[in-house]
Steps between C-alpha positions, in 0.01 A plus 500: 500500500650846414665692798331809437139385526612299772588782702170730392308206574622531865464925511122417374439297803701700740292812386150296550671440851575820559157666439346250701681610802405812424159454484534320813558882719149575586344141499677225549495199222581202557261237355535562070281333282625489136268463206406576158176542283544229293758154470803532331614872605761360741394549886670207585845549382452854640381340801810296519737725397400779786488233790851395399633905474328603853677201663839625425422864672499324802138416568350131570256494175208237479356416162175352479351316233114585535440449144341148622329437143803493339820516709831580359750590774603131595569447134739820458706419812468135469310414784319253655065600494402230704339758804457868442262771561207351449562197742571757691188699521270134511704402827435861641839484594733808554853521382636454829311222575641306199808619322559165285299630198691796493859490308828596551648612157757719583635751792196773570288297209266250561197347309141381562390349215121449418448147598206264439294643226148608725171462342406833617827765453310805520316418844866379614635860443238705632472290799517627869817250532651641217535834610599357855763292321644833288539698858653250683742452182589872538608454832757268389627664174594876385261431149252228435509509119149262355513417129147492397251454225445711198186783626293458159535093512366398802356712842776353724764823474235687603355352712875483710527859464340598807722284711814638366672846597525563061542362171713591204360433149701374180468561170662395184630698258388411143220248679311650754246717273300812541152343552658239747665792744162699463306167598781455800444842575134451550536174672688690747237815563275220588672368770653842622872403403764722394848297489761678682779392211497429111756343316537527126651163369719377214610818313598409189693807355749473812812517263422846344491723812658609806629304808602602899805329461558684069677870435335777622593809495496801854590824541797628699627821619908549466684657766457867234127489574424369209245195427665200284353194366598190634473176296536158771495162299351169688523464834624175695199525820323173298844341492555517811165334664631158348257180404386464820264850452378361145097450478425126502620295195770647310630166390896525581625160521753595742267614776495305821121667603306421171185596468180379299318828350498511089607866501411514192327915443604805508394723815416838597394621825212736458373645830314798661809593693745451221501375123752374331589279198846337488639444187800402312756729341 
């Protein structure tokens, strides 16, 4: 994979990261569902990609599959599925009353996966015992991060929403149409939802324009008084982080911590507190 993207790849994520902190001043968020308006616009990978980049700014991350219809978070990290979230809302169990379902991936990431498919997902997630399942969660990790269904597919985002402290939305570029945002957008007025975070996936024209880490140009002022232009060429700040920073799934052979995320899109962070689109030289 080419160094470059690999590196904007990262600043995309640590931006998202970023702005969530922010947003996290005046109320604090710590349960995060992720979702999009239809399948295919990349929630999961996003999903996936965020868990891995909070746990290395030194906070204990949880990611939860609640997407119980069709679960993919044991398949990226190559997990086992055999008890999740769903056994765990059935058994009316709280985390600390049973731990074994829960995963340890990595240091300050760990997963839930979805578990038994239920007959009745939507009940599960609005449940009483769901939302006593999500608090006691946050009182064991910094961010509770739930990958969840599509909003125009099935009722079960939604019907989460009210036991989660936000959502963020994603969208595809060159997929996710006009009539399906403006459908999302009216799903969402319905419930009374407003996500607290957009993301803006898989830029395709990420060659062509600028980059943090590319020239840019500043203006200086000599020791005459008079203001200069400064040209500084690419920086080394992504060098130094190292691999062990990377979003999940770069595919480096060499790597001792692999992990199982097909990083396969182009990101930008798109946010009320910040936007931003990272992009090759």
């Amino acid at each position: 994979m080419d160094a470059n993207f690999k590196e904007q790849a990262l600043e995309a994520f640590n931006t998202i990261r970023t702005n969530l902190s922010f947003l996290s001043v005046d109320k604090q968020i710590k349960t995060i569902m992720v979702t999009s308006s239809i399948k295919g616009e990349g929630k999961s990978t996003v999903s996936a990609n965020l868990a891995n980049t909070m746990s290395t700014a030194h906070t204990k991350v949880l990611l939860v599959d609640a997407d119980l219809r069709n679960p993919t978070v044991h398949r990226m990290f190559g997990v086992p599925n055999r008890m999740g979230l769903s056994d765990l809302i059935m058994a009316g169990k709280n985390a600390e009353d049973d731990y074994d379902c829960i995963v340890k991936h990595k240091r300050n990431l760990d997963l839930l996966t979805a578990g038994h498919r239920p007959p009745n997902p939507t009940e599960l997630l609005s449940s009483k015992r769901m939302s006593r399942i999500l608090a006691n969660l946050a009182e064991h990790y910094d961010y509770v991060l739930l990958d969840t269904p599509p909003i125009l597919v099935v009722p079960d985002a939604m019907a989460l929403y009210h036991n989660v402290d936000g959502f963020i939305l994603v969208s595809r570029h060159g997929y996710t149409t006009k009539e399906i945002l403006t459908n999302t957008k009216s799903a969402l007025e319905v419930a009374n939802a407003e996500p607290i975070a957009c993301i803006f996936n898989a830029i395709p024209d990420m060659h062509k324009a600028y980059s943090y880490y590319g020239y840019y140009d500043y203006t200086d002022v000599d020791h005459n008084g008079k203001r200069r232009k400064k040209k500084t060429k690419r920086g080394t700040a992504a060098k130094d982080m190292g691999d062990a920073d990377m979003p999940v799934n770069m595919d480096f052979s060499d790597r001792e911590d692999k992990d199982f995320v097909d990083f396969g899109e182009k990101i930008s962070a798109d946010t009320p507190v910040g936007r931003r689109r990272v992009r090759n030289d």
